[in-house]
Biopython code that builds the backbone (N, CA, C, O; Angstrom):
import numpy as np
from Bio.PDB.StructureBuilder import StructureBuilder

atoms = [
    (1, "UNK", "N", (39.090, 205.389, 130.304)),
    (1, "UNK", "CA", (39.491, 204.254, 131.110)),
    (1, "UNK", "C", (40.313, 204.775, 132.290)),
    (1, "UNK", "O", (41.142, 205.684, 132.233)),
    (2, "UNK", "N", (40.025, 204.191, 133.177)),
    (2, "UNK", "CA", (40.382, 204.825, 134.813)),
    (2, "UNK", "C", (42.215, 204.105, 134.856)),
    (2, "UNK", "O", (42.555, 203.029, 134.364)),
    (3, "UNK", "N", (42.928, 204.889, 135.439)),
    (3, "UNK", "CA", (44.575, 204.178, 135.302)),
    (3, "UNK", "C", (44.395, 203.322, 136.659)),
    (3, "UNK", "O", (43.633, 203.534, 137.602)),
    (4, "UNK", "N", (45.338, 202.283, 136.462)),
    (4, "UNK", "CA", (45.182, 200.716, 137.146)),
    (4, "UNK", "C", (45.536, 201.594, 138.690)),
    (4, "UNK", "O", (46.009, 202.728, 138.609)),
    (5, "UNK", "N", (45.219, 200.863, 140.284)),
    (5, "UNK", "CA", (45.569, 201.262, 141.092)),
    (5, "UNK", "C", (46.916, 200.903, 141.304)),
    (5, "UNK", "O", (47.368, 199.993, 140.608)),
    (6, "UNK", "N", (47.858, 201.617, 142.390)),
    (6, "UNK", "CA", (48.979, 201.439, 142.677)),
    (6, "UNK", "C", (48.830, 200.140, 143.953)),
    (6, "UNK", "O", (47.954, 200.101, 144.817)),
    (7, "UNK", "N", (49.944, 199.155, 143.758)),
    (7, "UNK", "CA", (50.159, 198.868, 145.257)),
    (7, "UNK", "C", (50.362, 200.238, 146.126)),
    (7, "UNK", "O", (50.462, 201.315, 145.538)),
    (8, "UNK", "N", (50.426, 200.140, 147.729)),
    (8, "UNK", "CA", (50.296, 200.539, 148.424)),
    (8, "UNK", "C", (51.880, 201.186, 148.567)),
    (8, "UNK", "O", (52.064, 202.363, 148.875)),
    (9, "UNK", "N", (52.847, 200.344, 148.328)),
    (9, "UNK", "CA", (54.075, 200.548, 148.595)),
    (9, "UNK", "C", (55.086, 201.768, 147.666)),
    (9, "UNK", "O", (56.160, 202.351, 147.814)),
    (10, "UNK", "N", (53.613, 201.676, 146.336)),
    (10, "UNK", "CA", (54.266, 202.915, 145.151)),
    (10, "UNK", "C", (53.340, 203.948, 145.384)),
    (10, "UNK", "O", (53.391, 204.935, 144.650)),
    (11, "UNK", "N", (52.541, 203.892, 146.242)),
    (11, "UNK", "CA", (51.642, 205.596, 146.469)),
    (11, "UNK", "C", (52.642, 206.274, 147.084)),
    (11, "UNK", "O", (53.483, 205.894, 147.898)),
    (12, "UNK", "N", (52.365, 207.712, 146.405)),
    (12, "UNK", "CA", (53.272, 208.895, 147.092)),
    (12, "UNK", "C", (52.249, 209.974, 147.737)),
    (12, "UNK", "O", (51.394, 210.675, 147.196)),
    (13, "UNK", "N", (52.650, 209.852, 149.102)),
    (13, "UNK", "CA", (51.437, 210.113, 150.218)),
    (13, "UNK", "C", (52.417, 211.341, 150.850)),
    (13, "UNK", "O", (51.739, 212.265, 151.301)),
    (14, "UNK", "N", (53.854, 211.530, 150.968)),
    (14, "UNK", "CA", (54.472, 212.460, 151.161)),
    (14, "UNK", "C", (54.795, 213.592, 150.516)),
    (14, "UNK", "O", (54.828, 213.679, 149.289)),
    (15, "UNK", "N", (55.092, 214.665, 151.433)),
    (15, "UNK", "CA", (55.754, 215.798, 150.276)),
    (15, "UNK", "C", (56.969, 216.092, 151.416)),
    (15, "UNK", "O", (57.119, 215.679, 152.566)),
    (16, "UNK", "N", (57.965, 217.221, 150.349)),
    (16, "UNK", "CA", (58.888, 217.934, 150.804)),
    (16, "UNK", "C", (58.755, 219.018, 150.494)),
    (16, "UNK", "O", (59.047, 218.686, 149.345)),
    (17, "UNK", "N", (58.552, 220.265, 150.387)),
    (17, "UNK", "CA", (58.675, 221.568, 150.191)),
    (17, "UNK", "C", (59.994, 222.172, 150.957)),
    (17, "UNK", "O", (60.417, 221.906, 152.082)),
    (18, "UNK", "N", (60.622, 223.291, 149.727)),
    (18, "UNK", "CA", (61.935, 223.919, 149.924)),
    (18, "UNK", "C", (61.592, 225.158, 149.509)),
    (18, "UNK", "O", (60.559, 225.286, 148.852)),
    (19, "UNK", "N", (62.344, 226.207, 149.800)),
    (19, "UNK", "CA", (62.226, 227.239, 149.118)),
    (19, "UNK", "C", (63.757, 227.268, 148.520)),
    (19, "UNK", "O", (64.729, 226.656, 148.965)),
    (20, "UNK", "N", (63.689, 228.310, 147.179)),
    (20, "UNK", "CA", (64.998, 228.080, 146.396)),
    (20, "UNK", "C", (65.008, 229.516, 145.972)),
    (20, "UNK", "O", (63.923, 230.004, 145.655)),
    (21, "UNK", "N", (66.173, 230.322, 145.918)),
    (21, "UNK", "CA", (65.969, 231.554, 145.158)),
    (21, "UNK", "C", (65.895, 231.540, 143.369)),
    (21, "UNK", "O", (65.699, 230.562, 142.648)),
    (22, "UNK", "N", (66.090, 232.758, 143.027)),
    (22, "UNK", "CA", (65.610, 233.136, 141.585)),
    (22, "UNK", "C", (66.214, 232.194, 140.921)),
    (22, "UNK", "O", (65.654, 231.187, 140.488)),
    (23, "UNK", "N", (68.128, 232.636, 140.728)),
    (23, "UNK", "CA", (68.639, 232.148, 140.046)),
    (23, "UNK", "C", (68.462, 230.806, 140.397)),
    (23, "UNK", "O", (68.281, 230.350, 139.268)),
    (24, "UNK", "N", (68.383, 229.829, 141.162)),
    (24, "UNK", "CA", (68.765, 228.489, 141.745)),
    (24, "UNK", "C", (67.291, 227.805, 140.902)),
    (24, "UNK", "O", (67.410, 226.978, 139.998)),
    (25, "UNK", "N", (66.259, 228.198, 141.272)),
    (25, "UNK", "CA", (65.159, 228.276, 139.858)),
    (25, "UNK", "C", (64.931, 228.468, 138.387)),
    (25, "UNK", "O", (64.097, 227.934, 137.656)),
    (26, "UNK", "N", (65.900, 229.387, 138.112)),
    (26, "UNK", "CA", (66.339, 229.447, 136.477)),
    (26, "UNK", "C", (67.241, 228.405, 136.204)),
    (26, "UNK", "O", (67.059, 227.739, 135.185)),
    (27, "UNK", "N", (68.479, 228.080, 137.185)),
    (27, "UNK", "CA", (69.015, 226.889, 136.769)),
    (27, "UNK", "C", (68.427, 225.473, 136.688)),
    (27, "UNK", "O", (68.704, 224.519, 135.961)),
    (28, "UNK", "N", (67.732, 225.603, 137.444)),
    (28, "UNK", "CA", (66.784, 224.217, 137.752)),
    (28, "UNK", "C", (66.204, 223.794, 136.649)),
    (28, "UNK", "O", (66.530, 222.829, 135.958)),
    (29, "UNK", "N", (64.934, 224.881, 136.426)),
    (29, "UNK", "CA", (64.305, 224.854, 135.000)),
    (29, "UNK", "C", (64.886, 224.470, 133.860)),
    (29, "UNK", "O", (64.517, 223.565, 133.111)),
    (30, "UNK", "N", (66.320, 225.582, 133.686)),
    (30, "UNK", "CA", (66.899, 225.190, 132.642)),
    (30, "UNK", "C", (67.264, 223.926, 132.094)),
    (30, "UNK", "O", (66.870, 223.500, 131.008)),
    (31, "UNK", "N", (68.134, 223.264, 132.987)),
    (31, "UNK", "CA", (68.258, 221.643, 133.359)),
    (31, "UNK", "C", (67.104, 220.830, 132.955)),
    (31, "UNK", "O", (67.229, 219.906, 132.151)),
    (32, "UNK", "N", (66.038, 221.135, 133.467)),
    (32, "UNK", "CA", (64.960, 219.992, 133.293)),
    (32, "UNK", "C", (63.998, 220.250, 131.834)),
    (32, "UNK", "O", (63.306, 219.507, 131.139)),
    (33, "UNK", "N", (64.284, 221.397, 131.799)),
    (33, "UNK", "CA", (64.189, 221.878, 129.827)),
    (33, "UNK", "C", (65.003, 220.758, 129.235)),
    (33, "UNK", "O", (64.454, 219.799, 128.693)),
    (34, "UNK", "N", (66.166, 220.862, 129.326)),
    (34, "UNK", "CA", (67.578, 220.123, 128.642)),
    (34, "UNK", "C", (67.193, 218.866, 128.714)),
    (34, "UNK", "O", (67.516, 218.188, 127.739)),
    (35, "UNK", "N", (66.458, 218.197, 129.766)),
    (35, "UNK", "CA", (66.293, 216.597, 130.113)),
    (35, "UNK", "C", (64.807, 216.060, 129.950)),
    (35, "UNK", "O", (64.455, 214.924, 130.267)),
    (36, "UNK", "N", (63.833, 217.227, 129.308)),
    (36, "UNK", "CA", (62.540, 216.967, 128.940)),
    (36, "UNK", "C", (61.889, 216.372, 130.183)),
    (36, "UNK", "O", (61.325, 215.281, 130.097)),
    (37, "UNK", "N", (61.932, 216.921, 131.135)),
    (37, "UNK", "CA", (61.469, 216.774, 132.708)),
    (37, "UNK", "C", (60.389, 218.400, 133.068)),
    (37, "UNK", "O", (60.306, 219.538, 132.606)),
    (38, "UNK", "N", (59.862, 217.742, 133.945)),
    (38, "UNK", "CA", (59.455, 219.320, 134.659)),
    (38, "UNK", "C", (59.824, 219.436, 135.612)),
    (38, "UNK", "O", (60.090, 218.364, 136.155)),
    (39, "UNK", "N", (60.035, 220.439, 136.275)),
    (39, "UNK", "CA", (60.807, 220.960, 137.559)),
    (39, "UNK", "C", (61.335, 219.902, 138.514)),
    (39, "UNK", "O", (62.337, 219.239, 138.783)),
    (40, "UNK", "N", (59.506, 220.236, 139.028)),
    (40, "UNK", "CA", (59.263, 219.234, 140.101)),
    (40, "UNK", "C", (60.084, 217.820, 140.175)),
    (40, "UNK", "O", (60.705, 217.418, 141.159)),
    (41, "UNK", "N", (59.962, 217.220, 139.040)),
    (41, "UNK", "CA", (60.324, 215.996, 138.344)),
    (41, "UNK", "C", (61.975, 215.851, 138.851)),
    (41, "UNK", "O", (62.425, 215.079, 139.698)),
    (42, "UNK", "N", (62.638, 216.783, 138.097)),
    (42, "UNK", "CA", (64.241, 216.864, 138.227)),
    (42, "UNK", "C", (64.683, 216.748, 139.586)),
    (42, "UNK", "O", (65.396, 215.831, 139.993)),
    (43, "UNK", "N", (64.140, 217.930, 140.450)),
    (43, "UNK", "CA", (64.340, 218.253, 141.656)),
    (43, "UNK", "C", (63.719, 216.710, 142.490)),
    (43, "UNK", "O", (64.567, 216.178, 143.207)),
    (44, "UNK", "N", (62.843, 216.263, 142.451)),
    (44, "UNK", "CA", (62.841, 214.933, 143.155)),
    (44, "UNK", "C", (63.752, 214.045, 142.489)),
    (44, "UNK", "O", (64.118, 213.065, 143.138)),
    (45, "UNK", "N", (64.099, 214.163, 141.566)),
    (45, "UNK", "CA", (65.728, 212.658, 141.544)),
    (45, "UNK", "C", (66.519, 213.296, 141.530)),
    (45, "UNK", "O", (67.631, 212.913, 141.167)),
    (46, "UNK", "N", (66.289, 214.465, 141.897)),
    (46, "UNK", "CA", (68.104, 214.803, 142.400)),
    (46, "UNK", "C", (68.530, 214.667, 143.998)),
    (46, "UNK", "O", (69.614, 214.260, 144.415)),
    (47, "UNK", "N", (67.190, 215.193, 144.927)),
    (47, "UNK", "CA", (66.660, 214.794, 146.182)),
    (47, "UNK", "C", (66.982, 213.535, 145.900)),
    (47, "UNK", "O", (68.207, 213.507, 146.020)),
    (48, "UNK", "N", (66.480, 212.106, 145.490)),
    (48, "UNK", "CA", (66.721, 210.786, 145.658)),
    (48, "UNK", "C", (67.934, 210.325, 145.727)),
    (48, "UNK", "O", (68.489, 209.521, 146.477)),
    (49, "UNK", "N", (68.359, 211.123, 144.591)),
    (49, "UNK", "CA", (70.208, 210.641, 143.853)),
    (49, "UNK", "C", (71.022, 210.943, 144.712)),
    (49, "UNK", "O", (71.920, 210.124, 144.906)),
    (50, "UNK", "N", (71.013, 212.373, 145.637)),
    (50, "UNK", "CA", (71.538, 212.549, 146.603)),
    (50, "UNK", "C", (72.017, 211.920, 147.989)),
    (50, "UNK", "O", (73.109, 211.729, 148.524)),
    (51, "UNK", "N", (70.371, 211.636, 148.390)),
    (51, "UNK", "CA", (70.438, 210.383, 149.747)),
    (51, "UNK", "C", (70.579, 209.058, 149.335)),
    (51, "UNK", "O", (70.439, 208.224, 150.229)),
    (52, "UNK", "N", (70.837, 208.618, 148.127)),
    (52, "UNK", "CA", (71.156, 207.630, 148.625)),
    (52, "UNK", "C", (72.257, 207.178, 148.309)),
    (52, "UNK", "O", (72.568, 205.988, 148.377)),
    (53, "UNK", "N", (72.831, 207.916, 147.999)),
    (53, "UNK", "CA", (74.966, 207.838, 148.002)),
    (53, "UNK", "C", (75.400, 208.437, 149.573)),
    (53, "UNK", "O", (74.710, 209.366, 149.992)),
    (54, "UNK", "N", (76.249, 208.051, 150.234)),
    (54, "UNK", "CA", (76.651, 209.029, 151.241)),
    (54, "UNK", "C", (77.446, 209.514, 150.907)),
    (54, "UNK", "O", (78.002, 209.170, 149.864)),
    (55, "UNK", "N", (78.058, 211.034, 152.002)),
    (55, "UNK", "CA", (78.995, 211.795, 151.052)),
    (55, "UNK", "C", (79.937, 211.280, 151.732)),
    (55, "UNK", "O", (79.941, 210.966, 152.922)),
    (56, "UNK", "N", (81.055, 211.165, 150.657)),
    (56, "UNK", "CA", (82.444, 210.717, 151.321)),
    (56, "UNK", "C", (83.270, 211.601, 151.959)),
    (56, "UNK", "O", (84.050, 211.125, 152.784)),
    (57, "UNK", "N", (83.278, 213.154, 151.702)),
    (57, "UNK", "CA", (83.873, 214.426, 152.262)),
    (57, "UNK", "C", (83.157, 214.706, 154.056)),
    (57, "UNK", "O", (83.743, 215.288, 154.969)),
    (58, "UNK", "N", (82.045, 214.206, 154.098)),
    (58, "UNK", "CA", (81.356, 215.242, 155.371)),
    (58, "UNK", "C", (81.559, 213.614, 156.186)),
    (58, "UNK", "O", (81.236, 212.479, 155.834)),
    (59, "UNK", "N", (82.393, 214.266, 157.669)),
    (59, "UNK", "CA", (82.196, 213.055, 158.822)),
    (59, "UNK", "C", (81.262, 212.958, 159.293)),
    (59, "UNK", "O", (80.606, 213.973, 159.527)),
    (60, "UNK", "N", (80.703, 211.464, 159.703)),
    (60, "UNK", "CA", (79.094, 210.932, 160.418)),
    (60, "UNK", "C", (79.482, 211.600, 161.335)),
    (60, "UNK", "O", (80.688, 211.819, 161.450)),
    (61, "UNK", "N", (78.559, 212.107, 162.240)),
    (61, "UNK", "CA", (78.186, 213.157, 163.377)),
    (61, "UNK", "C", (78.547, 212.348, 164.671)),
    (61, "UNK", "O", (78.341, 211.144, 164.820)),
    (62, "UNK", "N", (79.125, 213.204, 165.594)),
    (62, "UNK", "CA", (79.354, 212.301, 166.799)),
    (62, "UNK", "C", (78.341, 211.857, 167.716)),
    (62, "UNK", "O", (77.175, 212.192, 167.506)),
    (63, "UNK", "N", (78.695, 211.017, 168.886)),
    (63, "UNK", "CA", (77.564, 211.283, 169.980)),
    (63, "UNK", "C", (77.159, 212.422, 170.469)),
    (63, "UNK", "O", (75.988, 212.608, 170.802)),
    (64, "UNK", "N", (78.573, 213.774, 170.616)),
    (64, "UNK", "CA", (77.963, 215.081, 171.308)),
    (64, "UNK", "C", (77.315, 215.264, 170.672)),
    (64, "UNK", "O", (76.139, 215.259, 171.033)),
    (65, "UNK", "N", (77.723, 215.602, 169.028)),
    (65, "UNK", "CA", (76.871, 216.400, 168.745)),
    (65, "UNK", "C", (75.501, 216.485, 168.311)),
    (65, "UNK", "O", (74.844, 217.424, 167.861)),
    (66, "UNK", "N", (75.136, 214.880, 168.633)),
    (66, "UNK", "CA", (73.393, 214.179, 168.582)),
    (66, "UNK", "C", (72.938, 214.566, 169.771)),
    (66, "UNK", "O", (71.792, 215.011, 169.835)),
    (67, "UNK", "N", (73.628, 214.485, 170.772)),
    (67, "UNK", "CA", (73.339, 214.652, 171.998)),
    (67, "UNK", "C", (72.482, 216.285, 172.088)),
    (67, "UNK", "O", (71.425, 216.646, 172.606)),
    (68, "UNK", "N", (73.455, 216.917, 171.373)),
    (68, "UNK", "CA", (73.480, 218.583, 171.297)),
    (68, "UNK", "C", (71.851, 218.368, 170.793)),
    (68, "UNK", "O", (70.941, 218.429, 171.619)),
    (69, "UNK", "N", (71.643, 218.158, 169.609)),
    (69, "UNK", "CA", (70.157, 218.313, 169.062)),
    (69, "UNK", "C", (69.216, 217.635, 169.714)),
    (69, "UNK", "O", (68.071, 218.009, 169.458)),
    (70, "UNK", "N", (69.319, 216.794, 170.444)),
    (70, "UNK", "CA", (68.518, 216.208, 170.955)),
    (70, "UNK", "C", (67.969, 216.599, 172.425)),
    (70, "UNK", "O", (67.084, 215.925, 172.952)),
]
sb = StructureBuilder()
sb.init_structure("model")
sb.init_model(0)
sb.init_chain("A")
sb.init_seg("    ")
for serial, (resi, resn, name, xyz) in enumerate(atoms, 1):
    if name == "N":
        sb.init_residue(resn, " ", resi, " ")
    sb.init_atom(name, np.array(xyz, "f"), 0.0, 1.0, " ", f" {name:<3s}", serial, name[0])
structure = sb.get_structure()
């Protein structure tokens, strides 16, 4: 039996690719061992969990320095 289609609004049509070193990969793994996740899995809700709290330590960026990148 074929799995039901998604609305349009729950397809995941994007990616992100990172590179991570050794250890930062053994920890990762390890973690998502511990939480019966796979990698991939962990590392995207931690990506999610991240953006969508703001950080309270780092100041919003000024006009220069948008200006600067832009």
């Amino acid at each position: 039996m074929a799995r039901p289609t998604l609305p349009s609004s729950h397809l995941r049509l994007r990616r992100v690719v990172f590179r991570i070193t050794k250890s930062e990969h053994f920890r990762l793994s390890h973690r998502a061992a511990q939480l019966n996740l796979s990698v991939n899995d962990l590392a995207r809700r931690l990506m999610l969990e991240a953006i969508a709290k703001p950080h309270q330590d780092s100041p919003a960026p000024t006009t220069a320095i948008l200006k600067e990148l832009y």
